[in-house]
C-alpha positions as CSV (number, residue, x, y, z in Angstrom):
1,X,98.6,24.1,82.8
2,X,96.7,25.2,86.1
3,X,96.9,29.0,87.0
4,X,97.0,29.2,90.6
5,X,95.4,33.0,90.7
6,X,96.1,35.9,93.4
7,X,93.6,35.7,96.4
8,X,90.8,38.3,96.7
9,X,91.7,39.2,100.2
10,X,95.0,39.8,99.9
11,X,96.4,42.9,102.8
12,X,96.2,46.2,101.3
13,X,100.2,46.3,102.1
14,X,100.7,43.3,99.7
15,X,99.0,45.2,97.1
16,X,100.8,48.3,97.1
17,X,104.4,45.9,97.4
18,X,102.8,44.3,94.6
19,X,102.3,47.7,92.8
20,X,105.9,48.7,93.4
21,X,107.1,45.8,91.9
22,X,104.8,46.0,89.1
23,X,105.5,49.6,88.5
24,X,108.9,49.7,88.7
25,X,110.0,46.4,86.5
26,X,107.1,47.4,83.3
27,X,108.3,51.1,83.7
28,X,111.6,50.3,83.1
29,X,110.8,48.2,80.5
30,X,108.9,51.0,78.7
31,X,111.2,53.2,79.3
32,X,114.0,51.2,78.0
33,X,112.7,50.2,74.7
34,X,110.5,53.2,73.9
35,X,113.7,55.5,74.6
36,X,114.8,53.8,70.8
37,X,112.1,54.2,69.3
38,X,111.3,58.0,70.5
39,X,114.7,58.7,69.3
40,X,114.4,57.4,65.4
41,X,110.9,58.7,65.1
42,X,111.9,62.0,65.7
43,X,114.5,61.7,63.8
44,X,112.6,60.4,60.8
45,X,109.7,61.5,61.2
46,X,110.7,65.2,63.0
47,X,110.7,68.8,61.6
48,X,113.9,70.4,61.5
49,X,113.7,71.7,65.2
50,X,113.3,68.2,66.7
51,X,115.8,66.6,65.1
52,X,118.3,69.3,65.8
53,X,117.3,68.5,69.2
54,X,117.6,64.9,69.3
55,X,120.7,65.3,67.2
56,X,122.6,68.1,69.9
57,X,121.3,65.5,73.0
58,X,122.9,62.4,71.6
59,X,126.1,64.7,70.7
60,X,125.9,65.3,73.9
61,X,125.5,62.4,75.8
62,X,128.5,60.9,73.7
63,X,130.6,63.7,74.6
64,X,130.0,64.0,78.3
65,X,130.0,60.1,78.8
66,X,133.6,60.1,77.5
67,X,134.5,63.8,79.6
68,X,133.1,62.2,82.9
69,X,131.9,58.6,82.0
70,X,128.6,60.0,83.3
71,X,129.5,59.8,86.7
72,X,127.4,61.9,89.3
73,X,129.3,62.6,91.9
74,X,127.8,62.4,95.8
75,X,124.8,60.4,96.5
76,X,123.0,61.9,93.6
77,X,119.2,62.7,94.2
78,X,118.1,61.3,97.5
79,X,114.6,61.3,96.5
80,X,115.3,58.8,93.6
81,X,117.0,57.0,96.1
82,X,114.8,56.6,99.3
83,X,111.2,56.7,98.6
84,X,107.8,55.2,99.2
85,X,107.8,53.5,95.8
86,X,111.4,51.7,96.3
87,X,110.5,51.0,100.0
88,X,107.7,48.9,98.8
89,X,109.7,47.1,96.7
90,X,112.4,46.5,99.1
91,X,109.2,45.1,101.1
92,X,107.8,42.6,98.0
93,X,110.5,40.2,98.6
94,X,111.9,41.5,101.2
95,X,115.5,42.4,100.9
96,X,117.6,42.4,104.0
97,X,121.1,43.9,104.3
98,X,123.7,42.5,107.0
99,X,126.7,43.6,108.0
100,X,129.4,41.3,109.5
101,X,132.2,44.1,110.1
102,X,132.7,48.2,109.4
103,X,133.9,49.3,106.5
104,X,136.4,52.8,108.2
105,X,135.1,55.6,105.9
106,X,138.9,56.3,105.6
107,X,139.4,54.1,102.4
108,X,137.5,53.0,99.2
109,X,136.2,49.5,98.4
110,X,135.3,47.0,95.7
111,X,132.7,44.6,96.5
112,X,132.7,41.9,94.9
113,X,129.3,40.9,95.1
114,X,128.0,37.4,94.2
115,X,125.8,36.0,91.9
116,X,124.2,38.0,89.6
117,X,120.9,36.5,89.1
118,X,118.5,37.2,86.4
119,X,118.0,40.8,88.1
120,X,120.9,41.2,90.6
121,X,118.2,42.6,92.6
122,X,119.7,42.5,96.3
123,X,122.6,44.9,95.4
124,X,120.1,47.2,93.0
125,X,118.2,47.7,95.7
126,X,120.8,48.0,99.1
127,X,123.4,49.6,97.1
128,X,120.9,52.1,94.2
129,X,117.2,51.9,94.8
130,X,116.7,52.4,98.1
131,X,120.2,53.0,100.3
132,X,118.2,53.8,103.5
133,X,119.8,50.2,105.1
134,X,123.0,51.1,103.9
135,X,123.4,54.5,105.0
136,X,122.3,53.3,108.4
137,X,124.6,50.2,108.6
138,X,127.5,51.8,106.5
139,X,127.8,56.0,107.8
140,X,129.7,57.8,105.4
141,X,130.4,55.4,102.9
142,X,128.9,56.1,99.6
143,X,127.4,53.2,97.7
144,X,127.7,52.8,94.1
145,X,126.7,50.2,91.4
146,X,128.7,49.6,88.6
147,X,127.0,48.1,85.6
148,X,127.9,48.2,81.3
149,X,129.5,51.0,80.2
150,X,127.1,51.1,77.1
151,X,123.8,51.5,79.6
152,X,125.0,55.3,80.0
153,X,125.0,56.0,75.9
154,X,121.2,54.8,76.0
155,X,118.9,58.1,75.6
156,X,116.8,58.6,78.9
157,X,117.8,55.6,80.8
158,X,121.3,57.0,81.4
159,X,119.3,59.8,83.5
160,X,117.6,56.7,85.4
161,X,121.0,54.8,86.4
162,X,122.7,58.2,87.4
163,X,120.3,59.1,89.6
164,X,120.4,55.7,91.1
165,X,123.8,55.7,91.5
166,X,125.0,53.7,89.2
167,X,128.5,54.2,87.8
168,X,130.4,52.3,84.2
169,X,132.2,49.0,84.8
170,X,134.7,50.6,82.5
171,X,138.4,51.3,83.8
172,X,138.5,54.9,83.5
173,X,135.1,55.1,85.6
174,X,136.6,52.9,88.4
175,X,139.8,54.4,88.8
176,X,138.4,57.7,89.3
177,X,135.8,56.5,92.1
178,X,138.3,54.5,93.7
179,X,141.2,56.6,93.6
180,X,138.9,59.8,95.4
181,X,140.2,61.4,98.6
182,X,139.1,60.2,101.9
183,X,140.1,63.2,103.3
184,X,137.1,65.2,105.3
185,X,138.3,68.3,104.3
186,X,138.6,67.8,100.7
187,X,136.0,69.7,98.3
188,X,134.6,66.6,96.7
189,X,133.7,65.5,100.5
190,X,131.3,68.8,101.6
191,X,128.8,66.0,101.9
192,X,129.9,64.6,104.7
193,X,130.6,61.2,103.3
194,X,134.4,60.6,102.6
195,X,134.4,56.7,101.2
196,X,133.0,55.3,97.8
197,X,131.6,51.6,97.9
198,X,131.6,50.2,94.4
199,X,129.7,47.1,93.7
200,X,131.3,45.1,91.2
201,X,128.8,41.6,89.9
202,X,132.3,39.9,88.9
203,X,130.0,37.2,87.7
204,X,128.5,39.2,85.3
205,X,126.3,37.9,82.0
206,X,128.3,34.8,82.3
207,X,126.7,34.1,85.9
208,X,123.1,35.3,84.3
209,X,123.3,32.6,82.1
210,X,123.7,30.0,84.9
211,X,121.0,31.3,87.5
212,X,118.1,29.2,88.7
213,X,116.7,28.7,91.7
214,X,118.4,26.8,94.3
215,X,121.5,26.6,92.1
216,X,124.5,28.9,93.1
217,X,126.9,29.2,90.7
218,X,129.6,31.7,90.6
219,X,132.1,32.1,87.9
220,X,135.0,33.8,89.6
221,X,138.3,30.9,89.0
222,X,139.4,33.2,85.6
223,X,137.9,37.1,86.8
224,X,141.0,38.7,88.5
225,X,140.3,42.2,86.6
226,X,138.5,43.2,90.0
227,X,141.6,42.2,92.3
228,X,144.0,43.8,90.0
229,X,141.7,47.1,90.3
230,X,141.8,47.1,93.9
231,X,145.5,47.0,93.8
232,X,146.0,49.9,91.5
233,X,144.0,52.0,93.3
234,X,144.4,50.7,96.9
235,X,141.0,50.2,97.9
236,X,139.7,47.3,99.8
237,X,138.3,44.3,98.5
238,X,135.1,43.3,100.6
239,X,132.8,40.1,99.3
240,X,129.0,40.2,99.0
241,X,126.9,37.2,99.4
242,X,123.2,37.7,98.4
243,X,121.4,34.4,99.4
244,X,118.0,34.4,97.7
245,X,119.2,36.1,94.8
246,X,118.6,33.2,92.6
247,X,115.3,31.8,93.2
248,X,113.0,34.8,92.8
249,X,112.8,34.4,89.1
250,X,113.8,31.2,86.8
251,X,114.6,31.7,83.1
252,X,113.7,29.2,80.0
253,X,116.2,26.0,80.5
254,X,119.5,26.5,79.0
255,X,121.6,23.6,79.9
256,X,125.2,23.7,78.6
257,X,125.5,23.5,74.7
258,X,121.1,23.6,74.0
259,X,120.1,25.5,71.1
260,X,119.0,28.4,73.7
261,X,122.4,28.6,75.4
262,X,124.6,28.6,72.3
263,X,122.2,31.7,70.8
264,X,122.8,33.1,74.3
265,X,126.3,32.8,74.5
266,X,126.8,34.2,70.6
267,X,124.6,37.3,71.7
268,X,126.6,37.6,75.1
269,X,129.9,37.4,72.7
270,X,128.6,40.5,70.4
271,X,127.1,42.4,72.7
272,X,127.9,41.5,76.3
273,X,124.6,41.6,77.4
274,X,122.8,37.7,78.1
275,X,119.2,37.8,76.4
276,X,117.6,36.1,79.3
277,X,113.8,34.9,79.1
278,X,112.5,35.1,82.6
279,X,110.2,32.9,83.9
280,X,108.5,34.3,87.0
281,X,104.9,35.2,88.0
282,X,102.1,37.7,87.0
283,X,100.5,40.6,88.7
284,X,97.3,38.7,89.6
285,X,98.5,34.8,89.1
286,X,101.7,33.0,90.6
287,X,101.7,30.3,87.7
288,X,103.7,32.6,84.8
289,X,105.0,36.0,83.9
290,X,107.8,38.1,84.5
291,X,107.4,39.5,87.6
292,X,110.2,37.9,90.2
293,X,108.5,35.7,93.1
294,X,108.1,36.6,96.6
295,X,111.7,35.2,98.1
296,X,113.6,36.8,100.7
297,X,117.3,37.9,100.2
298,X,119.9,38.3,102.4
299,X,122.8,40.5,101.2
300,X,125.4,39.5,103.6
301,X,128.8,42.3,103.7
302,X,131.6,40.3,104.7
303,X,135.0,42.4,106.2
304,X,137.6,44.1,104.3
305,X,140.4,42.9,102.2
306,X,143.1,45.1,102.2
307,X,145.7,45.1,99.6
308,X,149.0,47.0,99.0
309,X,148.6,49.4,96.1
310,X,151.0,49.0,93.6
311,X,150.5,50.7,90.1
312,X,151.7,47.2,88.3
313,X,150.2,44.0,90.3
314,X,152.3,41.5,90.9
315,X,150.7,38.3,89.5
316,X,151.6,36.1,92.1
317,X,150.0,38.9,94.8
318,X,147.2,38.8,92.5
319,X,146.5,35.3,92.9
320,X,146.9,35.6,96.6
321,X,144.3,37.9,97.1
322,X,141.9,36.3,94.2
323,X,142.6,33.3,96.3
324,X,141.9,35.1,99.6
325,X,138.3,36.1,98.0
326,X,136.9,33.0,97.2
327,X,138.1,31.4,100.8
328,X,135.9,34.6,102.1
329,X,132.8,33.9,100.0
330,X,132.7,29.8,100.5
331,X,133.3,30.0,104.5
332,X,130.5,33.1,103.9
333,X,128.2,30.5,102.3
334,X,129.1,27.5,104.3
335,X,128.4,30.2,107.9
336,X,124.9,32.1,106.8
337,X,123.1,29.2,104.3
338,X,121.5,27.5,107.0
339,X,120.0,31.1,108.1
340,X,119.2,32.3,104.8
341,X,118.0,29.5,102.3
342,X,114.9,27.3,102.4
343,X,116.5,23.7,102.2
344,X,120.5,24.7,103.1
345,X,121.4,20.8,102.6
346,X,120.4,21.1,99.0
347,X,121.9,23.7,98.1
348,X,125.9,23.9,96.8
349,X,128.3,26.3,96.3
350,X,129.9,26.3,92.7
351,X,132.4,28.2,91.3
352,X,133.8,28.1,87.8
């Protein structure tokens, strides 16, 4: 195999993009893994006073994810969330944010934000890393990402994803965003903002397992959990098309029923989580590694569904609305593909 290296003269701004990137994705990474192992040496290998520690924190944890499902409230730390570090990774790709209609800071919303990726990059970064665009675009409307519940019982990383703003996919943890007061008066508003924005990846590990580039396909037909949400609480339902998202990073081929999808699909079944080998490029070569690839993307906010809040759904309302959304996302596709993918005719919408 021929390694097509990184130029010599690349602009100093590349470099620090590339930095960002680099930084942020092997950071992470450490930070992820090693929190594990920090925990069980200390506990095994500890005096009495650190494992006491360790031992009162994961009590801890555990009990205040259950209390508050480790919800921070506001727009959490501004500094983890608009920086120079997160600005240059915005930059590496870039990511662009585009709005197609307000979102009234009177009312709480769902999006429904489609596909998922390998890294669901586009809404990590517009809606948690770096909210700059968002603010901008979107005044007063708080954004939020929800992800797995489990992510906020992991030592350390829980820290990370709060101060990102990143809420639990879990019922309890929605229902309390989306059910918050719009009022401008009411005490959980002193910030000035009166709306939450949750981002929802209805796709989730399922739509992992089918991302490569060029190929966007959505599994949505049997995911009504986010509609019926939306009705319960009475916010809005707004879908979120992030054109890109797929091509900056393949994974190993994992066709339908190959040895690697079925191990994938009996991890994702245990766990929920879709063990996905990325195939991308490397800090100072574009032939392998696991950094993603320099591709734009475009996360398109399309207008407002409203629904009528009713504590039981209806199913036939239900499949109204479900129906409503994926009308919204393929006219979304069919309106901005030409714009915002390299070779449109190529590419298809599918939705399982």
């Amino acid at each position: 195999m021929k390694i097509e290296w990184a130029p010599l003269e690349v602009p100093m701004e590349r470099r620090r993009q590339t930095f960002a990137m680099a930084f942020f994705i092997f950071s992470f990474m450490i930070v992820s893994l090693g929190s594990y192992v920090l925990v069980a040496a200390l506990l095994i290998y500890g005096g009495l006073v650190w494992r006491s520690l360790v031992v009162i924190y994961l009590v801890y944890v555990f009990a205040n994810h259950r209390r508050t499902h480790s919800i921070m409230d506001g727009n959490g730390w501004k500094i983890s969330r608009n920086n120079w570090l997160f600005r240059h990774y915005r930059d590496y790709f870039p990511v662009q944010l585009i709005k197609t209609a307000d979102l009234p800071p009177n009312k709480n919303y769902i999006l429904a934000s489609f596909p998922h990726g390998v890294l669901a990059t586009g809404i990590s970064i517009n809606m948690g890393l770096d909210i700059s665009k968002w603010l901008e675009l979107f005044p007063q409307v708080r954004p939020k990402v929800a992800t797995l519940d489990q992510n906020f019982l992991t030592p350390i990383v829980r820290g990370l994803l709060r101060s990102w703003g990143l809420v639990s996919v879990s019922k309890d943890a929605l229902v309390y965003l989306l059910s918050k007061s719009n009022d401008p008066e009411h005490k959980d508003n002193r910030d000035g903002f009166t709306s939450n924005a949750v981002a929802i990846l209805v796709g989730g590990a399922q739509e992992a397992l089918d991302s490569h580039p060029g190929k966007y396909i959505l599994t949505l037909k049997n995911r009504k959990g986010f509609v019926k949400m939306a009705i319960r609480t009475g916010a809005s339902i707004v879908p979120s098309f992030s054109f890109g998202e797929v091509d900056i990073i393949d994974q190993l081929a994992n066709p339908p029923n190959s040895p690697v999808r079925r191990f994938q699909d009996f991890v994702k079944r245990i766990t929920g989580i879709s063990p996905l080998i990325p195939v991308g490029r490397g800090i100072f070569n574009y032939t392998f590694g696991i950094l993603p690839n320099r591709r734009r993307i475009v996360q398109v906010v399309g207008a407002p569904i409203d629904v009528v809040k009713s504590d039981e759904p209806d199913a036939a309302y239900v499949d109204k609305i479900h129906k409503q959304v994926i009308e919204d996302l393929e006219n979304m596709f069919a309106r901005y593909k030409d714009l915002y993918i390299p070779n449109s005719k190529q590419s298809k919408l599918i939705i399982h």
